[in-house]
ROFI-80513 format. One record per residue (C-alpha): x, y, z. Coordinates in steps of 0.25 Angstrom, whole numbers, plus 2048, in hexadecimal, padded with zeros to 3 digits. Example, Ala and Ser with C-alpha at 12.3 -4.5 7.8 and 13.67 -1.06 7.14 Angstrom:
! residues 2
8317EE81F
8377FC81D
***
This chain:
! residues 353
800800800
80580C7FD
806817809
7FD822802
7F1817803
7F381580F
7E681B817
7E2826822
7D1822826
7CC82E82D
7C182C837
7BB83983D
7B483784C
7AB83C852
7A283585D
79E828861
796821855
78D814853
79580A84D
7A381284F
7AD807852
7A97FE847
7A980A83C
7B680D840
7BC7FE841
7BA7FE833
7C4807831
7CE7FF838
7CB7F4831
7CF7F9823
7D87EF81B
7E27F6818
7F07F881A
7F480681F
7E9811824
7E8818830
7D981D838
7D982C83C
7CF831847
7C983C84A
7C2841854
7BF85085B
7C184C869
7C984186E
7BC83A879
7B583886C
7AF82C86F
7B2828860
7C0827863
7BE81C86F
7BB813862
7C581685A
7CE811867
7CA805867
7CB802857
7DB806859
7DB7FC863
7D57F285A
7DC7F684E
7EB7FB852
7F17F8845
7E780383F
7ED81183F
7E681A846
7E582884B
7DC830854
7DA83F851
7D184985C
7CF856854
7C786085D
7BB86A858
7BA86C84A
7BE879846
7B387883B
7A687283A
7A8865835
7B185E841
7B1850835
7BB85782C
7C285E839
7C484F83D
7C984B82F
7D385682C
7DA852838
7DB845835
7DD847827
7EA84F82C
7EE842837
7ED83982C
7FA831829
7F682E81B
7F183580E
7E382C809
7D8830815
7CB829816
7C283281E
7B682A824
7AC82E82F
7A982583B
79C81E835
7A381882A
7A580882B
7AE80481E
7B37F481C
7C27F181B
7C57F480D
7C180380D
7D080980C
7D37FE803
7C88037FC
7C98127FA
7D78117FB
7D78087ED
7CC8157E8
7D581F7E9
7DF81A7E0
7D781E7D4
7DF82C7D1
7D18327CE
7CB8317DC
7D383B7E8
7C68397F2
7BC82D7F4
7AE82D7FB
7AA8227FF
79A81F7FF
79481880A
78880D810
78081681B
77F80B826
77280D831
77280B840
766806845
75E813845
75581583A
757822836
76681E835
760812829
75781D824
765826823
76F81981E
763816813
76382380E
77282580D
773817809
7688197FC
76A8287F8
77682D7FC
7818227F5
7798257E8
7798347E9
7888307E9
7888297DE
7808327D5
78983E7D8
7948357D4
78D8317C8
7878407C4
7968497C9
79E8417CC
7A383D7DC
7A584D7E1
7A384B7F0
7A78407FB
79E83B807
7A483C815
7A382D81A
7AF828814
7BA83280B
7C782E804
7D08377FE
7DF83A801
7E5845809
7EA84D800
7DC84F7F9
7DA857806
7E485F806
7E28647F9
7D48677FB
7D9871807
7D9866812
7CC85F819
7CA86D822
7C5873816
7B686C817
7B686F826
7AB877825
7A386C81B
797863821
797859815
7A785A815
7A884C80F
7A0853802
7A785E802
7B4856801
7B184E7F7
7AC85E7ED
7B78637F0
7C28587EC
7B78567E0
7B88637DB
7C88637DE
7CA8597D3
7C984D7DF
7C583F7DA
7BA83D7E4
7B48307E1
7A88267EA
7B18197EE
7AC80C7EB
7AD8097FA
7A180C803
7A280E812
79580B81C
790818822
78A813832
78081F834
780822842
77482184C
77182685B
77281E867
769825870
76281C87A
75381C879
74E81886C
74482486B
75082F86B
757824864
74F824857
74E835858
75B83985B
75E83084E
753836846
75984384B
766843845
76183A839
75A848835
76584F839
76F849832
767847824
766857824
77385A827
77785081C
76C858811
771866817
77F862815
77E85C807
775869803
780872806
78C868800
7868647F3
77986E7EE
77486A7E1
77785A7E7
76F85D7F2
7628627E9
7638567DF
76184C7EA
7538517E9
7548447DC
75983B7E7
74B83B7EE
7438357E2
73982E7EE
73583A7F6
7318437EA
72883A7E4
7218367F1
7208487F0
71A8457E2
7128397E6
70A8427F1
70A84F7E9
7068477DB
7018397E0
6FB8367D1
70782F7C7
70F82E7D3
7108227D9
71781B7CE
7208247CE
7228237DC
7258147DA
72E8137CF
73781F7D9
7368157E4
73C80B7DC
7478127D5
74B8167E5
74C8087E9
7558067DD
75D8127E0
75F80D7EF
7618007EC
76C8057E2
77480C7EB
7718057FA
7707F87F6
7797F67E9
7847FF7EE
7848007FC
77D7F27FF
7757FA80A
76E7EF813
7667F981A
7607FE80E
75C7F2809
7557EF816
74F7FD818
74C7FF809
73E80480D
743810814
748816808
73D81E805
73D822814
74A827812
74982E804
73F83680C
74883A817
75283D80C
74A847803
74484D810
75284E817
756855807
74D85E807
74E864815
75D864813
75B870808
758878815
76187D822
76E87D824
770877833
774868835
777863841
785859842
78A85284F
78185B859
785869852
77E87184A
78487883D
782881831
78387C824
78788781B
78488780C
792882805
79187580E
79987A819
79387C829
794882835
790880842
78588784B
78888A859
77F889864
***
């Protein structure tokens, strides 16, 4: 193996999430022959780090390195953790991956190969939304898993790959550092998407890898199942606006086409509007949905949760157009208890109390 393939994973921390310890072994697992694991956390009784610990423990023969970084200067403390540890890492190809991520043991082996192509300088790699046991995570992990991989695909196929999603980048140091370094999207909510424009319009190869990551959506553990099932509803909500908001301001015009992604809820519109004529139309859109789904969840992502919960689709296409359409309003999103600003270029800032 040559030293410049050799890898630096970097894993930003930040609290004690479900699942946690097995997301992380499967980093330290990776069969390869030289990488190192860089973690980072903002203070050092994060509760994340006790799990990272015990991993060392069990796996002293990975390197691995433990950063604390302090309050962000900027708004988004993810890149404040990343840019340190892109600065600590040892070696040049970094693979920035969030906690949540579970990946097998042939994902270095695998983007590594990638990246070879002279064409591509940053990879993105597309991922399987996997539930907890709440309902509105499955509601979430269908909807990511049956719309958002083929939004994916169809920008790919209409313009090209100008943009990366934030579970799981590859690219090489230096790309950073001629983009201005990783501070530079500091003041970005969707960072990752931002990334991914700017190395695009750079000239960057930016390309979707072949490898696809499993995405564990998060879920609270308060006790009672009553505040359970709210608290979960709660920041379901919450976490589908920020998400609409934050692609409003990052991608305008993408925003306003996904009004074509939503074929069900416009024709159930038409169906009580115009009820005469409709109905087949209604059915023949139903149909073609299921397709779609399958398509993506099922052919390419081979989605188990979908295939068992293939009725909700409906349910969740009307979450999504509903969630889509609110989303053209406001410009406050709430993210890990704060509240912020988001400001129309994409950036934000966050509201004192």
């Amino acid at each position: 193996m040559r030293r410049e393939d050799a890898v630096s994973i970097l894993k930003p921390l930040s609290g004690l999430e479900k699942d946690l310890e097995t997301n992380l072994r499967s980093f330290f697992q990776q069969d390869y022959r030289e990488f190192e694991i860089v973690f980072a956390a903002r203070h050092s009784d994060d509760p994340a780090l006790g799990v990272v610990h015990r991993l060392r423990k069990e796996f002293p023969s990975v390197q691995c390195r433990v950063l604390t970084t302090g309050n962000p200067p900027y708004p988004n403390a993810k890149v404040y953790s990343l840019d340190k540890m892109i600065k600590a890492s040892r070696y040049d190809l970094l693979v920035m991956s969030d906690s949540d991520i579970r990946v097998g043991q042939n994902l270095l082996k695998t983007v590594v190969a990638e990246l070879q192509d002279e064409k591509v300088d940053l990879l993105t790699c597309p991922y399987r939304a996997v539930p907890s046991h709440s309902f509105w995570s499955r509601l979430e992990a269908i909807g990511l898993n049956t719309e958002f991989l083929a939004g994916l695909l169809v920008a790919r196929l209409v313009e090209g790959v100008r943009f990366a999603v934030g579970p799981t980048i590859v690219l090489r140091k230096k790309l950073i550092e001629d983009l201005g370094g990783f501070s530079r999207f500091g003041s970005y909510l969707a960072e990752d998407f931002v990334l991914g424009q700017v190395a695009s319009e750079r000239g960057y190869g930016v390309e979707l890898s072949h490898y696809r990551v499993d995405h564990y959506i998060a879920s609270r553990t308060t006790n009672g199942s009553v505040a359970r099932c709210c608290g979960e509803w709660v920041d379901n909500m919450k976490h589908r606006l920020r998400w609409a908001r934050s692609t409003r301001c990052s991608r305008r015009w993408g925003y306003l086409g996904q009004a074509f992604t939503y074929p069900l809820p416009w024709v159930l519109v038409a169906v009580v509007m115009l009820p005469w004529g409709t109905m087949e139309l209604l059915g023949f859109t139903a149909l073609l949905r299921a397709v779609a789904a399958w398509a993506v969840a099922g052919a390419v992502l081979h989605d188990s949760v979908s295939r068992w919960n293939f009725w909700l689709v409906p349910l969740q296409d009307m979450m999504g157009w509903i969630f889509w359409f609110f989303g053209f309003f406001g410009n406050r999103i709430e993210w890990r208890d704060r509240t912020y600003r988001l400001l129309a270029d994409g950036r934000f800032e966050l509201i004192e109390k």
